[in-house]
Backbone bond lengths (Angstrom), bond angles and torsions (degrees), N, CA, C in turn:
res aa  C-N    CA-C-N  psi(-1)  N-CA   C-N-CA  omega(-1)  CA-C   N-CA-C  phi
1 X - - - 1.470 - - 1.521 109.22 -
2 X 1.355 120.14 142.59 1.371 132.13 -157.37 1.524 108.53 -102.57
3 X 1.622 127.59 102.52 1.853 101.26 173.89 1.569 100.50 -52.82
4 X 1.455 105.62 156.96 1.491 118.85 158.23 1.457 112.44 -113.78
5 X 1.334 103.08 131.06 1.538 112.56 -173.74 1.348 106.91 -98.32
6 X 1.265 128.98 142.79 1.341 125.94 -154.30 1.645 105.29 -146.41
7 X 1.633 105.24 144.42 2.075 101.35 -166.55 1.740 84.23 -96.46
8 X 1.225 109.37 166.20 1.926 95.82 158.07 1.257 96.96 -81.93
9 X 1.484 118.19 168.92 1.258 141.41 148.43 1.252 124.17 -32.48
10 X 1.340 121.96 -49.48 1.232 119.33 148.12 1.508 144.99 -34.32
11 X 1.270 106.52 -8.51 1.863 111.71 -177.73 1.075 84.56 -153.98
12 X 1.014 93.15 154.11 1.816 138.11 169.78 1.349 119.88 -13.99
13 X 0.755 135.07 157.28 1.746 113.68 157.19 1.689 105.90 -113.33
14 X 1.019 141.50 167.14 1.659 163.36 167.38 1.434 98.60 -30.06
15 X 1.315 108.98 125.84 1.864 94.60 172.93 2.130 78.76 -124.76
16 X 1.373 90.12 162.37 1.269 110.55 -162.95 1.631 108.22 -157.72
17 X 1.750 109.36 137.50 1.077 105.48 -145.17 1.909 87.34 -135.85
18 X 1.377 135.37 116.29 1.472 131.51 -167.33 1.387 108.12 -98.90
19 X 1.402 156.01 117.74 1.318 167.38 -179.82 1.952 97.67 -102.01
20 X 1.222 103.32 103.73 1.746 97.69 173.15 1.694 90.65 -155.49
21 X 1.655 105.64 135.37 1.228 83.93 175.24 1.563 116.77 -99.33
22 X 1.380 124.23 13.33 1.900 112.05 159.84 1.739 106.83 -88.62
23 X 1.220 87.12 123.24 1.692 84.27 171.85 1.716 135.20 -59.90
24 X 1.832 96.05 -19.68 1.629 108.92 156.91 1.600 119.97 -40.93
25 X 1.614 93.74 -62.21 1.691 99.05 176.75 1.123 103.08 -66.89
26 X 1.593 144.95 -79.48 1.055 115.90 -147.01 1.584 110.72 -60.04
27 X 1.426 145.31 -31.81 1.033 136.03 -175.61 1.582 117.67 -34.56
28 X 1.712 102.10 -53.50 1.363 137.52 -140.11 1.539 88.73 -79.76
29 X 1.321 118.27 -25.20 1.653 113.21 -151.48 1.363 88.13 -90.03
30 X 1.864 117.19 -67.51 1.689 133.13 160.07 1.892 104.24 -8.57
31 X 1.019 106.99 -53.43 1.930 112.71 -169.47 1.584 81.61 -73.86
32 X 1.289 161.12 -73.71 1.085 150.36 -148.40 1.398 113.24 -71.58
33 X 1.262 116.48 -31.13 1.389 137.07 -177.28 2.118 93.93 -59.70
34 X 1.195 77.72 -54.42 1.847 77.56 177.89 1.231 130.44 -47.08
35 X 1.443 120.48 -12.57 1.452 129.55 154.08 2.134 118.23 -50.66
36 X 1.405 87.00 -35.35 1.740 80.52 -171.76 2.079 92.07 -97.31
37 X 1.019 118.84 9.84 1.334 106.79 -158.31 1.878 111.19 -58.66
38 X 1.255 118.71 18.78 1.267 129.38 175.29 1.293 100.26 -81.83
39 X 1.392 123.07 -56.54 1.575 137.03 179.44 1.496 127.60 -110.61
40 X 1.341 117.19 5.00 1.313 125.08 175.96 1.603 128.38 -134.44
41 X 1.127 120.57 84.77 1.734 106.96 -165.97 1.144 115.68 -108.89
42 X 1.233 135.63 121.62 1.445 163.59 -137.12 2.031 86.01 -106.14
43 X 1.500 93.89 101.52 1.716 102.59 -174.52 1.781 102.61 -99.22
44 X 1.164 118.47 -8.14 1.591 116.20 178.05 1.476 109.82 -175.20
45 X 1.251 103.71 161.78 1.410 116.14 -155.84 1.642 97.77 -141.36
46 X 1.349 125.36 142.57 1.668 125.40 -164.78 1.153 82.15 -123.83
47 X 1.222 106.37 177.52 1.662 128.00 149.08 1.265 121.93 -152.59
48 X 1.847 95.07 -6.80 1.809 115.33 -174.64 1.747 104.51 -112.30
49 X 1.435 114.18 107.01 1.752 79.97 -178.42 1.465 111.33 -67.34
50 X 1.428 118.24 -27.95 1.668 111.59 -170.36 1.510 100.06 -41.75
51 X 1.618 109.12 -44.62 1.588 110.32 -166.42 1.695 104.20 -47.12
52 X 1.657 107.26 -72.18 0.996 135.02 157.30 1.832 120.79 10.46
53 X 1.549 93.26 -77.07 1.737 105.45 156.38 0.954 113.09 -41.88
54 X 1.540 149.03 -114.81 1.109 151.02 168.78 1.146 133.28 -22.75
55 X 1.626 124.62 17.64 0.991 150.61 137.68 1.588 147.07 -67.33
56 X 1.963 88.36 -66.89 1.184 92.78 -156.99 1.749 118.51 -82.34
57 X 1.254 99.19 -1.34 2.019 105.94 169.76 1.609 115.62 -37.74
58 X 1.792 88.05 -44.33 1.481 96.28 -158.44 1.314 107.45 -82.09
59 X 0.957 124.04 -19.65 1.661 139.30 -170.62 1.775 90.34 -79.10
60 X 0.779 116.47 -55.24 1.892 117.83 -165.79 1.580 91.76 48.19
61 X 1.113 113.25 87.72 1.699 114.96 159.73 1.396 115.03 -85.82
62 X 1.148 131.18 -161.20 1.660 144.74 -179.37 1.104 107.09 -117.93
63 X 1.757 123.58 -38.95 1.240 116.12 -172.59 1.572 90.47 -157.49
64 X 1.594 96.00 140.44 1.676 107.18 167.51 1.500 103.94 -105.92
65 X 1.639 132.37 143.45 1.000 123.18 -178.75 1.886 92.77 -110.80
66 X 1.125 118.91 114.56 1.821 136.93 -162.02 1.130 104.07 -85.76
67 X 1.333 135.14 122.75 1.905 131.29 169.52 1.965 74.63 -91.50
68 X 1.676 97.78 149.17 1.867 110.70 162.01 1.412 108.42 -78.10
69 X 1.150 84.87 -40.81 2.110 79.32 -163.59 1.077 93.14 -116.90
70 X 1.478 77.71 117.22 1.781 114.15 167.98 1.299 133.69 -124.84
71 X 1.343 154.87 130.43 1.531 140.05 163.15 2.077 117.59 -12.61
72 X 1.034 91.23 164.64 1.557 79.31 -173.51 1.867 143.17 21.62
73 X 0.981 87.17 -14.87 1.661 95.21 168.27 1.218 107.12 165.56
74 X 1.473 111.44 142.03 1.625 136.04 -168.81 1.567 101.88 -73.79
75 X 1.246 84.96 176.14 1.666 104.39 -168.45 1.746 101.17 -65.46
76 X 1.582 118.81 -34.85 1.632 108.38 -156.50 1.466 70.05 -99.93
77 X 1.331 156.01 -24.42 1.898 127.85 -172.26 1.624 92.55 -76.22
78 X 1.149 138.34 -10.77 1.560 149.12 -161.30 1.119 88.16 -84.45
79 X 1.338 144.40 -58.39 1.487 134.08 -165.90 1.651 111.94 -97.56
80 X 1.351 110.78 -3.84 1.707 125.78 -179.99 1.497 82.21 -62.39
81 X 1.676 116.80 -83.99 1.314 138.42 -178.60 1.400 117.82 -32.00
82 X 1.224 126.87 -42.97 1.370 136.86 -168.19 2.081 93.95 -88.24
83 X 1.000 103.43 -42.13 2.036 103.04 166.19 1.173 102.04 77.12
84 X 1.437 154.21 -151.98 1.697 134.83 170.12 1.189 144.17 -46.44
85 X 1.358 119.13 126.01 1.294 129.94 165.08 1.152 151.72 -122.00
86 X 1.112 118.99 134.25 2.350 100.90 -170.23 1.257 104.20 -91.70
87 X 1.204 132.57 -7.46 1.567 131.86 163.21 1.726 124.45 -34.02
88 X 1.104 137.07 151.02 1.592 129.23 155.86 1.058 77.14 -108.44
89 X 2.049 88.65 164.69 1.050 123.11 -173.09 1.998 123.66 -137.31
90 X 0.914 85.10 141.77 1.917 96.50 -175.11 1.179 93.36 -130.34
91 X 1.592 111.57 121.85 1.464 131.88 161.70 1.853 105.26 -90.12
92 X 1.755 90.35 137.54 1.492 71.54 161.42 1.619 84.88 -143.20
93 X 1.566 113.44 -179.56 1.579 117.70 -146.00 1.564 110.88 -165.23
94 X 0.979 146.26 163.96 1.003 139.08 166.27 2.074 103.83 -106.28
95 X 1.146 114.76 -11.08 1.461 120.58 179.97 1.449 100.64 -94.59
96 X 1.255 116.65 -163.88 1.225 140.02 171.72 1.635 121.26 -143.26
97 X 0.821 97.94 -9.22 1.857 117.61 -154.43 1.735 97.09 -87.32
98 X 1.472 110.68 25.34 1.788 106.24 -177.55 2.016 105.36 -147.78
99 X 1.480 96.26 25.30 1.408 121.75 167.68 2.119 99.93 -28.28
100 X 1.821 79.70 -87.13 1.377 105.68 -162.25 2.181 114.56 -41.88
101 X 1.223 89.37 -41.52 1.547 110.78 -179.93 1.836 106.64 -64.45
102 X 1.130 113.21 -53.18 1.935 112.22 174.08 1.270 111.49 -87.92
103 X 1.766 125.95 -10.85 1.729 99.84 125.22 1.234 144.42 -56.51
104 X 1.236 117.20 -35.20 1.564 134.21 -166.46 1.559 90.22 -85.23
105 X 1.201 148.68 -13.09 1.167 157.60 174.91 2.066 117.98 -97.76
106 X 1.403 90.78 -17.64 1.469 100.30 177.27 1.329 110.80 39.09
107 X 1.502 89.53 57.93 1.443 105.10 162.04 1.858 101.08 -88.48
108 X 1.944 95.99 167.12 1.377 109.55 -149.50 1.733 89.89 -74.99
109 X 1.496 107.35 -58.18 1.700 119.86 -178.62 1.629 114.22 -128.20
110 X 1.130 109.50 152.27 1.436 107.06 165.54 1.747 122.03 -117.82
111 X 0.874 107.27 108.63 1.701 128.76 -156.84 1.485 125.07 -103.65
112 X 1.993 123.68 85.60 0.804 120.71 -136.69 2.049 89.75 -104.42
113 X 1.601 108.42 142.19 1.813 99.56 176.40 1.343 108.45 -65.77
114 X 1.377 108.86 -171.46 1.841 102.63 -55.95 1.423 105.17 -26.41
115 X 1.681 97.05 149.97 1.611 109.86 174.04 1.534 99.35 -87.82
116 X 1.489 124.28 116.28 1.367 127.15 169.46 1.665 108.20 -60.57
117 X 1.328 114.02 136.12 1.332 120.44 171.04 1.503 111.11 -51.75
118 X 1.232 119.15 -79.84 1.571 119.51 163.28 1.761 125.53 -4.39
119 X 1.524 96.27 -63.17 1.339 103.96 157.27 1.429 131.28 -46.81
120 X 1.483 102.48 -74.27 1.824 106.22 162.63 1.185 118.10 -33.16
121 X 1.554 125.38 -38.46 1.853 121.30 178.29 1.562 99.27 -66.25
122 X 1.141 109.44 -50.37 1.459 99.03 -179.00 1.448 133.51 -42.97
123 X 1.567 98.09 -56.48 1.462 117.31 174.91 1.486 107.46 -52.02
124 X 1.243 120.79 -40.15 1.323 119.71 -162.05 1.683 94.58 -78.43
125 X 1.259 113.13 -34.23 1.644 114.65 -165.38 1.749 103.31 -54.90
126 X 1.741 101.19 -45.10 1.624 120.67 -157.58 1.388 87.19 -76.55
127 X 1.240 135.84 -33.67 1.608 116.28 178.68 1.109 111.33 -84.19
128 X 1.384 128.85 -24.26 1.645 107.56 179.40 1.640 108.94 -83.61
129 X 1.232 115.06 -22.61 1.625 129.38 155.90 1.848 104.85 -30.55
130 X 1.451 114.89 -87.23 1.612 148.19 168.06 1.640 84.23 -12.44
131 X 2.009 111.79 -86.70 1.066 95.58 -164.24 1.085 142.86 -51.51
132 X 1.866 106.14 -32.08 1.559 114.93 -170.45 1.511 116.07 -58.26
133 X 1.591 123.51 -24.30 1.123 150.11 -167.71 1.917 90.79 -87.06
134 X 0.977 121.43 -49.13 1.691 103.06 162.90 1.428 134.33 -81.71
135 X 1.247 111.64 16.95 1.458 124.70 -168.33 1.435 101.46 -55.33
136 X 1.065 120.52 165.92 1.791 135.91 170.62 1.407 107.20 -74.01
137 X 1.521 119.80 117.86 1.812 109.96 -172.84 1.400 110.05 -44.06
138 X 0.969 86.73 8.41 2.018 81.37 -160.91 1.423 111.03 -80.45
139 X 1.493 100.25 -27.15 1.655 116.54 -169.74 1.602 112.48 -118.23
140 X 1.250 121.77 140.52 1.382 117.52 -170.53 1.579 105.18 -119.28
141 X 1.684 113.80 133.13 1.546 104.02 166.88 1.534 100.54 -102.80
142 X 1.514 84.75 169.33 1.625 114.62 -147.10 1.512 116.50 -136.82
143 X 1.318 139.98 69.24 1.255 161.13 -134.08 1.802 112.80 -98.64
144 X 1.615 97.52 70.23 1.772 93.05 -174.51 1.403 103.17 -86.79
145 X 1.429 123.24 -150.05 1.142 144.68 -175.19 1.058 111.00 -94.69
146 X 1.549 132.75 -10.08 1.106 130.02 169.94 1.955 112.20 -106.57
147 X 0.886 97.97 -1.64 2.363 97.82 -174.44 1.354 80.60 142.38
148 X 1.634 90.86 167.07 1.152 116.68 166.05 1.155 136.18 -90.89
149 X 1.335 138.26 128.99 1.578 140.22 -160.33 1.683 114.52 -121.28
150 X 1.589 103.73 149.20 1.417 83.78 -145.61 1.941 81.37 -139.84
151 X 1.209 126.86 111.51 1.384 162.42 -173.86 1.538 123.28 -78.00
152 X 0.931 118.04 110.91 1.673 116.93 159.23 1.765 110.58 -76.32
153 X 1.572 102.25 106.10 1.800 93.05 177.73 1.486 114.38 -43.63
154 X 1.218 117.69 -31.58 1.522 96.98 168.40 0.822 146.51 -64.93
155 X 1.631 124.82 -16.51 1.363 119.10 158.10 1.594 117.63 -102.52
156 X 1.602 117.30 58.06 0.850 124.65 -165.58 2.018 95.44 -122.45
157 X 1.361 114.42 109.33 1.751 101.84 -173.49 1.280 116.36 -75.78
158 X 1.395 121.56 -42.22 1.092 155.46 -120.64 1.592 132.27 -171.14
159 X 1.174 122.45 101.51 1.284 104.20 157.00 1.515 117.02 -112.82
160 X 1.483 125.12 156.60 1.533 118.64 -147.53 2.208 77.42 -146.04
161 X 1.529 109.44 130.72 1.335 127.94 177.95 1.532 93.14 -91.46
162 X 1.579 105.92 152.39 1.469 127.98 177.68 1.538 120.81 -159.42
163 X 1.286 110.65 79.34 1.189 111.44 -150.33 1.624 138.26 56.86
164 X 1.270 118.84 -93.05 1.381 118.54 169.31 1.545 101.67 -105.81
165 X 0.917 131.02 32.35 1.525 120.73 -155.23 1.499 103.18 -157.73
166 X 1.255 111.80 132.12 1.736 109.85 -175.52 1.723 80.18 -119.51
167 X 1.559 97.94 149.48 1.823 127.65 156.87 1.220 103.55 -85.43
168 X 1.676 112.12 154.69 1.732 100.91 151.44 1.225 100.61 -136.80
169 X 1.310 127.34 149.23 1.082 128.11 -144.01 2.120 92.17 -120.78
170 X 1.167 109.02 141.71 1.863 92.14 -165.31 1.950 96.16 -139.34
171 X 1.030 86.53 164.45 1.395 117.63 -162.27 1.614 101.90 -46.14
172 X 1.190 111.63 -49.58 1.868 129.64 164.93 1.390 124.26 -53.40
173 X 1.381 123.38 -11.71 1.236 147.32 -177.88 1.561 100.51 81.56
174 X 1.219 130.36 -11.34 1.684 123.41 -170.20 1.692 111.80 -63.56
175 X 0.916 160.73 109.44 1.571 154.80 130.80 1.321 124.07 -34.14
176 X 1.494 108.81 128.67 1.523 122.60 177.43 1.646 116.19 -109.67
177 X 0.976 144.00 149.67 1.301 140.05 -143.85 1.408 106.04 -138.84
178 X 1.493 120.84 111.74 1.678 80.56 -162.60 1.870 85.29 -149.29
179 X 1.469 119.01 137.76 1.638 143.18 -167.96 1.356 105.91 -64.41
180 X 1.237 128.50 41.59 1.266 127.65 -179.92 1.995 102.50 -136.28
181 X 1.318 95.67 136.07 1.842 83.85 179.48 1.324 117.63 -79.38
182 X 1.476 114.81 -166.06 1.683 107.68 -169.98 1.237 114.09 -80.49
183 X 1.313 119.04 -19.32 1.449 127.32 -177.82 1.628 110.68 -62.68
184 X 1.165 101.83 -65.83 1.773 104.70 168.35 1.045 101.92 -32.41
185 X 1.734 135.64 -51.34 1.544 93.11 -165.58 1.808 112.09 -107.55
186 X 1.589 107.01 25.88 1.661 112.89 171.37 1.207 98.57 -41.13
187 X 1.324 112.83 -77.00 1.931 132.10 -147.46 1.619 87.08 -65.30
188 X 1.894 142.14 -62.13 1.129 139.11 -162.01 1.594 96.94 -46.33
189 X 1.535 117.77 -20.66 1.877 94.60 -152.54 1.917 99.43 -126.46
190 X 1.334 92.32 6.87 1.419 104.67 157.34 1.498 143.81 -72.21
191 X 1.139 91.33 65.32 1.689 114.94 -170.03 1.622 102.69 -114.13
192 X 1.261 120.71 13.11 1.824 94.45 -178.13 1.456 104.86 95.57
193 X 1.313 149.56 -26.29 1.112 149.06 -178.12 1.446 116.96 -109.45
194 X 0.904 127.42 -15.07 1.431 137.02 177.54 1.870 122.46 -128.89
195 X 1.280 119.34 132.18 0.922 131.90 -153.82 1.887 109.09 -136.09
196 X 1.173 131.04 118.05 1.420 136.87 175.51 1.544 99.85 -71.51
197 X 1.390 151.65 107.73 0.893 152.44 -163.95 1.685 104.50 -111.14
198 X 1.430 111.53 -14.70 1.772 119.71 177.02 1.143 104.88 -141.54
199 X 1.295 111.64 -162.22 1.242 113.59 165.39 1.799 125.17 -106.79
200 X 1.190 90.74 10.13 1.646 112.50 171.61 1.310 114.08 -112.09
201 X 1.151 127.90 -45.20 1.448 141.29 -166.77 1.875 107.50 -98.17
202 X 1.665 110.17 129.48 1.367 129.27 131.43 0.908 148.69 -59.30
203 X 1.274 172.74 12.12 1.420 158.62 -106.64 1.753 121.13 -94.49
204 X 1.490 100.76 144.15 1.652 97.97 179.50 1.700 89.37 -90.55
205 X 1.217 108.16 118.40 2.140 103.37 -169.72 2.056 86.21 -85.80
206 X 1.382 118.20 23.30 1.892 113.76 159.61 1.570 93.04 -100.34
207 X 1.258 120.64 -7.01 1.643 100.91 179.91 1.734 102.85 -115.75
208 X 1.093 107.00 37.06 1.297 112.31 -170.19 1.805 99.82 -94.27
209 X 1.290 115.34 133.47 1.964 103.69 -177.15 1.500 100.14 -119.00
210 X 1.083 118.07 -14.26 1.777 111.20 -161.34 1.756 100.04 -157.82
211 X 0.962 111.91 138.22 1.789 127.89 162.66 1.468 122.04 -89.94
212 X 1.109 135.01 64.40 1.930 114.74 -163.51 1.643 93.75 -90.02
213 X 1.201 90.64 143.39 1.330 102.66 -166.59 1.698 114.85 -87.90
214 X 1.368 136.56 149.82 1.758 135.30 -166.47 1.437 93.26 -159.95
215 X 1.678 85.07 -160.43 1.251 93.70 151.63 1.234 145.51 -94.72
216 X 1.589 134.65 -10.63 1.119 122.28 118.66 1.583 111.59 -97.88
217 X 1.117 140.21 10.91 1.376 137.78 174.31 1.596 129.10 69.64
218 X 1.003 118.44 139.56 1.343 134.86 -171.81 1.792 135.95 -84.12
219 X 1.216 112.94 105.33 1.592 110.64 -160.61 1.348 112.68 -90.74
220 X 1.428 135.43 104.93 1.454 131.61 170.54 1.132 120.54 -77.29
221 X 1.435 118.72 97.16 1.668 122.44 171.88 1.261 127.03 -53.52
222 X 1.172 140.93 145.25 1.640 144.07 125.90 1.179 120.90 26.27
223 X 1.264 120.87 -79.97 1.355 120.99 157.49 1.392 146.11 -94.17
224 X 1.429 93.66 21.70 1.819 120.94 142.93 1.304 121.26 93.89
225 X 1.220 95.97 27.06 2.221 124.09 173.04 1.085 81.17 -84.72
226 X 1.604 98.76 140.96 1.745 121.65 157.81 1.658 102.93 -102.60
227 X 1.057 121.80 134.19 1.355 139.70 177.77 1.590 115.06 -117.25
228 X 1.498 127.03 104.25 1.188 127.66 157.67 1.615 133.57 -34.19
229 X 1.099 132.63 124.36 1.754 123.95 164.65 1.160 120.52 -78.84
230 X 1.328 116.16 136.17 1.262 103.64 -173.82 1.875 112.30 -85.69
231 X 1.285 145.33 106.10 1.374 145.34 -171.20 1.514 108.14 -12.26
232 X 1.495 116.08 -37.31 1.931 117.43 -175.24 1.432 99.15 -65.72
233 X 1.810 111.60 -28.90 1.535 97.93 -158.30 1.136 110.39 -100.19
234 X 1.518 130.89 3.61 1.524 133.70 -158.77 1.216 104.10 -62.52
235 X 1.272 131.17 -48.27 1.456 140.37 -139.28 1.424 85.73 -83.14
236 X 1.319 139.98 -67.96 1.358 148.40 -127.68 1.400 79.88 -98.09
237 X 1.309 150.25 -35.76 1.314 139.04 172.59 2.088 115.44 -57.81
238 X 1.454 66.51 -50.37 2.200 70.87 -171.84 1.494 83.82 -70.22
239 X 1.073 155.46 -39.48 1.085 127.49 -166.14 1.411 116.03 -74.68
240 X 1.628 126.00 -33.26 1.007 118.66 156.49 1.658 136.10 -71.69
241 X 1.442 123.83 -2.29 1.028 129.16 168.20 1.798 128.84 -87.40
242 X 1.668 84.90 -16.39 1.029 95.41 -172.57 1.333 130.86 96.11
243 X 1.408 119.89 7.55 1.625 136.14 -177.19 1.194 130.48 -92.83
């Protein structure tokens, strides 16, 4: 059984761009590709790399999936020629014998024909892995049991602990559920905007609307949860709120 990694609705999904020069393969790979077509859409298809070159700038894809052997020049002189790129990359091949070289290239997978499906889940898993790990600090991915979900901390209100398992509670009202405790994500959400106010509770202190004052005192969010303080955290809160 395959995890499925999943974008929200909110962003984009994966555009992906295949360089092979038999049009069998690339067809064949595109039809398999259609398995992720929720989160991955295959925007062009080569068969020429010259074409390819003078192409693919404009495309800015996420991932090129590379055949090696090609007419006039292989898949790794293909990116010699082409000189930088922000793309990942998946080779696929009918050999095997070019392992060591699309490591040394830190490529994403190396993918020998037939491309086994199994395989392809993989590959696809390790690149959405790759990217989440370059995300913009700004945005956090989020790895449940169902795909991976991938967050702007700002619309993040709340996160709420449950045993081994923290919620986060988001700007849309939807909740994500995710196998990691609250501690893991103290230090991730420690930027100045977020504050552990218990020992259950996170808070984004930008979705903060009201202060009522106790004994450690009471925070009315945004979307209209009251949240207790815990007495350890009062001080370091009013001081960050400004109260």
């Amino acid at each position: 059984m395959h995890q499925k990694i999943e974008f929200r609705k909110t962003y984009s999904m994966l555009k992906a761009v295949i360089l092979d020069d038999e049009i069998r393969g690339s067809t064949l790979l595109a039809r398999k590709l259609e398995t992720f077509s929720d989160e991955l859409q295959v925007i062009a298809i080569f068969n020429d790399p010259l074409k390819a070159l003078t192409k693919i700038d404009e495309l800015a894809p996420d991932v090129l999936f590379l055949d090696v052997e090609m007419p006039a020049f292989n898949g790794f002189q293909f990116l010699e020629k082409l000189g930088s790129f922000n793309f990942q990359v998946i080779f696929t091949t009918a050999y095997d014998t070019y392992t060591l070289e699309a490591l040394r290239l830190s490529a994403v997978d190396y993918l020998v024909k037939p491309i086994d499906e199994d395989e392809l889940h993989t590959a696809v898993f390790r690149l959405k892995k790759r990217l989440a790990a370059k995300l913009s600090p700004n945005r956090l991915a989020l790895a449940t049991a169902e795909g991976m979900y991938f967050v702007q901390k700002a619309d993040i209100i709340r996160v709420e602990a449950m045993s081994n398992y923290s919620t986060f509670y988001l700007q849309d009202k939807s909740k994500i559920v995710v196998s990691k405790t609250l501690k893991e994500y103290e230090s991730v959400l420690a930027d100045g905007h977020f504050l552990r106010i218990s020992r259950s509770v996170i808070v984004n202190l930008d979705h903060v609307c009201k202060y009522k004052k106790g004994n450690g005192g009471t925070l009315e969010m945004r979307d209209g949860s009251e949240i207790e303080v815990s007495p350890s955290r009062k001080a370091d809160l009013l001081h960050l709120i400004g109260a």
